[in-house]
C-alpha positions, -999 to +999 in steps of 0.1 A: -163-041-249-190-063-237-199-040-207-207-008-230-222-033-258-248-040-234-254-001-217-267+005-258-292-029-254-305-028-217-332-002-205-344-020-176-335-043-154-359-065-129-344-081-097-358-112-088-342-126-051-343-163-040-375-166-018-395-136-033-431-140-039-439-141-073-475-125-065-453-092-058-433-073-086-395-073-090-375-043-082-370-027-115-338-006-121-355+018-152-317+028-172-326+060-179-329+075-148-290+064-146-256+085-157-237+068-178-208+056-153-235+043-130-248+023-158-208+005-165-212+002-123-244-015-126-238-035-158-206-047-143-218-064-115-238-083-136-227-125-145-203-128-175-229-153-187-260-128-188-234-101-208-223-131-231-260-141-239-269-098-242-237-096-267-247-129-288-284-108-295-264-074-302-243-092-325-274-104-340-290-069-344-255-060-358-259-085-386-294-077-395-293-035-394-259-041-421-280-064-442-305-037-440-280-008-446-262-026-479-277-014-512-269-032-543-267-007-575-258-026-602-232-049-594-218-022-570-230-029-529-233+004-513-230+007-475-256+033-460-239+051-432-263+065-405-247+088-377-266+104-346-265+138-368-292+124-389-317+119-363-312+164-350 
C-alpha cells in the first residue's frame, strides 16, 4: 500500500551521496520517464521512514480533497465523486 501511495505523490527524485559537492547538482531520477514497475522497483528501495513521512502528507491531501468533495444541501452531505473519465 505504501509503495503505490507514493508512485501517485513522487515525480522526481534527487540523489544526494555522502561527500558530494554541493556546488554540483544532484542526480535527478525525473518519474516520468519510468514504467510503472520500474517506479514499485525504485520506490522500493527507498527507507521505510522516507515512505512513512510521503504517506503521512498523502493522507493529508486525502483529508483535504474529501473536505473539498463533501457538499452540504440542506441537512443532506453529498459526496462528489470524480473518476479519470471526467478529465477525457
Amino acid at each position: 500500500m505504501y509503495i503505490h501511495e507514493a508512485c501517485k505523490y513522487i515525480t522526481q527524485i534527487d540523489i544526494i551521496s555522502d561527500g558530494d559537492d554541493p556546488n554540483n547538482p544532484p542526480l535527478e531520477l525525473n518519474f516520468t520517464e519510468f514504467t510503472a514497475k520500474q517506479r514499485l522497483e525504485i520506490i522500493d528501495e527507498i527507507p521505510l521512514t522516507v515512505l512513512n513521512r510521503l504517506v503521512s502528507v498523502s493522507d493529508k491531501v486525502q483529508e483535504i480533497e474529501s473536505k473539498l468533495l463533501d457538499v452540504t444541501l440542506g441537512e443532506e452531505v453529498t459526496s462528489i465523486v470524480l473518476n479519470s473519465a471526467f478529465f477525457t
